[in-house]
C-alpha positions in Angstrom: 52.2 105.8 -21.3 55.7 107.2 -21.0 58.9 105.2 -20.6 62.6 105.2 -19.6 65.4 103.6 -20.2 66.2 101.7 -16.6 69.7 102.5 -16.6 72.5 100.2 -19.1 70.0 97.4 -18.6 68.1 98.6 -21.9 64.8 97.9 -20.1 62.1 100.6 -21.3 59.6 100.5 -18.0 56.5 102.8 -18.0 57.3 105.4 -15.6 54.3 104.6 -13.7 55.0 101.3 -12.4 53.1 98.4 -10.4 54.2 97.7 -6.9 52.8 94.0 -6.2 53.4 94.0 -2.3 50.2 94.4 -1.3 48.1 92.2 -3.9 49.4 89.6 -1.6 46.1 90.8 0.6 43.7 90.3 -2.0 42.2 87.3 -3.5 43.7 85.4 -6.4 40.9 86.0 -8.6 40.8 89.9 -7.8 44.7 90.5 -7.8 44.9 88.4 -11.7 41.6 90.8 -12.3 43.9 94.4 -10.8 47.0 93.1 -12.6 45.3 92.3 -15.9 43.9 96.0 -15.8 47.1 97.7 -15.1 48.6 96.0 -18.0 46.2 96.5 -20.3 46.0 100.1 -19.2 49.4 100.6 -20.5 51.3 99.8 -17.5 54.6 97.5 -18.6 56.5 97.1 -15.2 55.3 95.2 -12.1 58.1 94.4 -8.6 57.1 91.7 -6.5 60.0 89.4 -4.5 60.3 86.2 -2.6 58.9 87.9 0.0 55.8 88.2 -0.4 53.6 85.7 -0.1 51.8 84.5 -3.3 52.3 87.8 -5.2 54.9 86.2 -7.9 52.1 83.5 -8.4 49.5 86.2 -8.6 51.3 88.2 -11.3 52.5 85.1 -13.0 48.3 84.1 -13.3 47.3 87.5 -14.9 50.5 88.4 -16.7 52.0 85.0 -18.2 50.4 84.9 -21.3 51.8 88.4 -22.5 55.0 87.8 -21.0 57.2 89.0 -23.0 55.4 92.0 -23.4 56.1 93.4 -19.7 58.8 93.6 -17.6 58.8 91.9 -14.1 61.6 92.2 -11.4 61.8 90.2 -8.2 64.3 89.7 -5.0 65.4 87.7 -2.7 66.9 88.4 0.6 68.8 84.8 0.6 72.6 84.9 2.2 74.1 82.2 0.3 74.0 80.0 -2.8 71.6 77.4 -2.0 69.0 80.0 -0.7 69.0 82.6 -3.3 69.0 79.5 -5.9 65.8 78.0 -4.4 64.0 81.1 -4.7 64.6 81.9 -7.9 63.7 78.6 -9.1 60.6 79.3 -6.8 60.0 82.8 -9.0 60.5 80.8 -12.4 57.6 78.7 -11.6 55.7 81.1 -11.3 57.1 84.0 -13.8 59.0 81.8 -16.6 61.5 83.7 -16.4 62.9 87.3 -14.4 63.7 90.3 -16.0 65.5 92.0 -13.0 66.7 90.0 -10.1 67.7 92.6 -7.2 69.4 91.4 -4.4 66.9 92.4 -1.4 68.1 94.8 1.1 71.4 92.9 2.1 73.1 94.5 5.4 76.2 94.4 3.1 76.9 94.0 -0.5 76.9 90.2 -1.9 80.3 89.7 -3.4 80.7 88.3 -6.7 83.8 86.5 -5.9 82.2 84.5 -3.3 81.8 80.9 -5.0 79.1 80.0 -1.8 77.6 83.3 -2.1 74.4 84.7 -3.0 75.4 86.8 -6.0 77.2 83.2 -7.4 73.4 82.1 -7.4 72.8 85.1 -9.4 75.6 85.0 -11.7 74.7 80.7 -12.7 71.2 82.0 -13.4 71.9 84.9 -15.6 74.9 82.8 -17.6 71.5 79.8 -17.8 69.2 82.3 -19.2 67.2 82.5 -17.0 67.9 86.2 -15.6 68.0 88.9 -17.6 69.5 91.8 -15.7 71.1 92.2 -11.6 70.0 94.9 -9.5 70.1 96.0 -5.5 67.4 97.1 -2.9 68.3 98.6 -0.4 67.2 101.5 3.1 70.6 102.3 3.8 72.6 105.3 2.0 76.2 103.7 2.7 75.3 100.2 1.4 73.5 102.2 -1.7 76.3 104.3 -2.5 79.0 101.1 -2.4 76.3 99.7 -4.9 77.0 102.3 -7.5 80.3 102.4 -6.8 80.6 98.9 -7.1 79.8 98.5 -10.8 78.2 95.7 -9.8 74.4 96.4 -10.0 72.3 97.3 -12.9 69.8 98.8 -11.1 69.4 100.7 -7.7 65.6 100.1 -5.9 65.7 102.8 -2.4 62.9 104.6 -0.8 62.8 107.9 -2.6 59.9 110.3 -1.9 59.1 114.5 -1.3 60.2 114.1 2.5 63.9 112.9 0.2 67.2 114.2 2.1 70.3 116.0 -0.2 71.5 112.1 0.4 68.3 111.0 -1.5 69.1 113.1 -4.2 72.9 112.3 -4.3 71.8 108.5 -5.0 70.0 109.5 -7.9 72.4 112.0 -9.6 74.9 109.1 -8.9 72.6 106.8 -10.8 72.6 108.8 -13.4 76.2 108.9 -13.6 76.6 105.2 -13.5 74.5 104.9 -16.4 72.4 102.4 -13.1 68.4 102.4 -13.0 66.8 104.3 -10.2 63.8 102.5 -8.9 61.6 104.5 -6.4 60.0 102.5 -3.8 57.7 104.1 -1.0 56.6 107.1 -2.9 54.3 107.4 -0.9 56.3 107.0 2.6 54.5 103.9 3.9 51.4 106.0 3.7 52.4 108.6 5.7 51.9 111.0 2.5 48.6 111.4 1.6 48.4 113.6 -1.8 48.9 111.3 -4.8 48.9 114.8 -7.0 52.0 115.8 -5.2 53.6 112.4 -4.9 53.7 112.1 -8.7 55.2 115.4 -9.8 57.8 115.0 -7.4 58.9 112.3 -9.3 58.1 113.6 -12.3 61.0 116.1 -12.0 63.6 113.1 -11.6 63.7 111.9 -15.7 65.8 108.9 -14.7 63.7 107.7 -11.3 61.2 104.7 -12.3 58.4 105.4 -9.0 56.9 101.7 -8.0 53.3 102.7 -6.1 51.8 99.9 -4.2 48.8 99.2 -5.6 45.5 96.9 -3.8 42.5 98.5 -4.8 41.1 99.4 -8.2 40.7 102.7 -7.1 44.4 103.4 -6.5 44.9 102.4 -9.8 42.5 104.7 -11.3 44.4 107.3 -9.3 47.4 106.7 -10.8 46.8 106.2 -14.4 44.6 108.9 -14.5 47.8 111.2 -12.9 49.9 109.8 -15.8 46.9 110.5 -18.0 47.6 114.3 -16.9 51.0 114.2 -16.6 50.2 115.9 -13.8 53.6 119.1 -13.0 54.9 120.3 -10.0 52.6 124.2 -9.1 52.8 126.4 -6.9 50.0 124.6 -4.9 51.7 121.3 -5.0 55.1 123.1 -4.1 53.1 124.3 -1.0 51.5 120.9 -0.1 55.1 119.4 -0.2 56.6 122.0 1.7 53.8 121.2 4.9 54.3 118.0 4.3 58.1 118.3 4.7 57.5 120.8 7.8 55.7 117.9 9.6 57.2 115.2 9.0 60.8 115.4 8.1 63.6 114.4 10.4 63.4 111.2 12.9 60.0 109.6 11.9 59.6 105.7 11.3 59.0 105.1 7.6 56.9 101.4 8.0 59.6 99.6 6.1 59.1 96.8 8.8 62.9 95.7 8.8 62.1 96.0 12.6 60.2 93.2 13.0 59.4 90.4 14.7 59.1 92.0 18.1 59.1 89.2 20.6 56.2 91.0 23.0 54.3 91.6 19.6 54.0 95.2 18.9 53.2 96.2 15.2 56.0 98.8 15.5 55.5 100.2 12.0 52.4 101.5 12.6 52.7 102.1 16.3 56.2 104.2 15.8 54.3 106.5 13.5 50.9 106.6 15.3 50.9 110.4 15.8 51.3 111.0 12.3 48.6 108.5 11.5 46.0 110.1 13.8 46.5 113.8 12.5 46.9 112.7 8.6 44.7 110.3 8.1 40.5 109.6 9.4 41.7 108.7 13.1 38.7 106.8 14.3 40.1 103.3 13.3 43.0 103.9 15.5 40.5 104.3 18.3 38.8 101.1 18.4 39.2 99.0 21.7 41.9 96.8 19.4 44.0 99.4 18.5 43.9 100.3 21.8 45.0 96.5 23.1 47.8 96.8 20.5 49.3 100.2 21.4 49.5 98.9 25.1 51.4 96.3 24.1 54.5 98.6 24.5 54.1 98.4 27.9 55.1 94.6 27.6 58.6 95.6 25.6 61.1 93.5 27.0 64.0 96.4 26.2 66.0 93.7 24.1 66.9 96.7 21.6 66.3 93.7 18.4 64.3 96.3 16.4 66.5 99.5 17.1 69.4 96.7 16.1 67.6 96.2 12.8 66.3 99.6 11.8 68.2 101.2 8.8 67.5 104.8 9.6 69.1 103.7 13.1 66.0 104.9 15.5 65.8 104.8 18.6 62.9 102.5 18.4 62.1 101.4 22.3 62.1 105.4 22.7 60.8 106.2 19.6 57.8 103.7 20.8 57.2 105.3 24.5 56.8 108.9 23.1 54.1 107.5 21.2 52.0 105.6 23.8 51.8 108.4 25.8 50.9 110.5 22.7 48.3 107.7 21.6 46.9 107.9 25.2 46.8 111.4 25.3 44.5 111.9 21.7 42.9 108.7 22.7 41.4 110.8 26.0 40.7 113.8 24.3 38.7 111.9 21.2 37.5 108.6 22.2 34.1 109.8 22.5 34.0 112.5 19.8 
């Protein structure tokens, strides 16, 4: 399977790499089983964080007997010392050690001179041995672009996808520049993208982008090793799908990053801010059952306290963004309910 260099940090990662967010919905036993394949499939690099849930212990279970043959990186979103220390003494028991540590999508850039801050954490642990390399995630272009600049950061994670703006782009031939890994993270725009074919040879045409795809089921696995199988170029027909893809969707839409969230009158905003999307791109039926229903009316009980527009990093207007799509929801939901 092909591999890059991730920027100065030396690490060669197969270009098709292992998102672990969502084994945290599986079972132990079938996550070790999904992980264990991808490895021995070729795949070499596998991002989990502090975040979520159990998937450090999952990929610790399947993947710590060949450690040093992969390459794992994890996050935490700590804001000081003590924090980011605990969880990366949480991530050593269950990884042995941490390839890339990445500073997880701070609202502003974790100064190294700070003795009490979270990059010190960072800093002890890498002098220990414990960390090999220092990275950054992050949604928003300003705090991305002072990452590069910074000369701080080994590696930049962003969302990076065929809906990408010219500020998308930028990042990455700024990257590139910096001699700083460019990790791709919602290829596949929090689902809202639907061709896998078209997904990969977008990325294909970045040589310096490392693509993470979240990965549950055996079968998206299959998908995409059997696309890196191909090595599957951009065509006129793929050029085509992308271009529909960017006439519907680009602009204001909600990605499903879920930085939004808690809502105190418990609305799922990710998937209720992009609901028209999901019931014209994907099987809409689901979105029809009498509990989808109960949870799209739940915007009626928004209390207006402006928390998740506060919190979004593509600054939408959420509430609004949210009342355009009840009445949407309402509208499909009387035209197709008993289809």
């Amino acid at each position: 399977m092909e591999k890059i260099r991730l920027g100065r940090s030396e690490l060669w990662v197969t270009k098709t790499a292992f998102g672990a967010l969502p084994i945290q919905r599986i079972s132990k036993e079938d996550a070790v089983k999904l992980v264990r394949r991808a490895y021995e499939s070729g795949i070499n690099y596998f991002d989990t964080a502090n975040l979520y849930t159990d998937s450090e212990e999952k990929l610790g279970a399947a993947l710590m007997d060949v450690r040093e043959k992969v390459i794992i990186s994890t996050k935490s979103g700590g804001k000081d010392k003590k924090t980011v220390l605990s969880h990366i003494e949480q991530s050593l028991r269950h990884l042995g050690y941490i390839d890339l540590f990445q500073f997880h999508n701070p609202a502003e850039l974790p100064d190294p001179a700070d003795p009490d801050g979270p990059f010190a954490a960072a800093l002890e642990m890498k002098e220990r041995g414990y960390i090999r390399h220092i990275g950054i995630t992050n949604h928003r272009h300003h705090i991305a672009k002072a990452a590069i600049e910074s000369g701080h950061f080994e590696t930049l994670q962003f969302p990076f996808c065929h809906l990408a703006t010219e500020l998308d782009t930028a990042l990455v031939a700024a990257c590139r520049e910096a001699d700083m890994g460019f990790i791709a993270m919602k290829g596949l725009s929090g689902g809202l993208l639907t061709n896998a074919e078209a997904a990969y040879a977008f990325m294909q045409q970045y040589d310096n982008v490392v693509p993470i795809w979240g990965i549950q089921r055996e079968a998206e696995l299959d998908q995409w090793l059997e696309l890196s199988r191909r090595k599957v170029p951009m065509t006129p027909e793929l050029e085509a799908v992308i271009a529909k893809d960017r006439e519907e969707l680009v602009g204001s839409f909600c990605r499903g990053c879920g930085y939004c969230l808690p809502c105190a009158a418990g609305i799922d905003i990710p998937n209720a801010a992009r609901m028209n999307a999901l019931l014209r791109r994907a099987p809409y039926r689901p979105y029809l059952s009498d509990e989808w229903h109960e949870k799209m009316h739940r915007i009626e009980n928004c209390v207006h306290c402006d928390a998740c527009k506060s919190r979004c990093p593509y600054h939408l207007d959420t509430p609004s963004l949210l009342q355009f799509m009840l009445k949407d929801y309402d509208e499909f939901y009387a035209l197709h309910h008993n289809d």
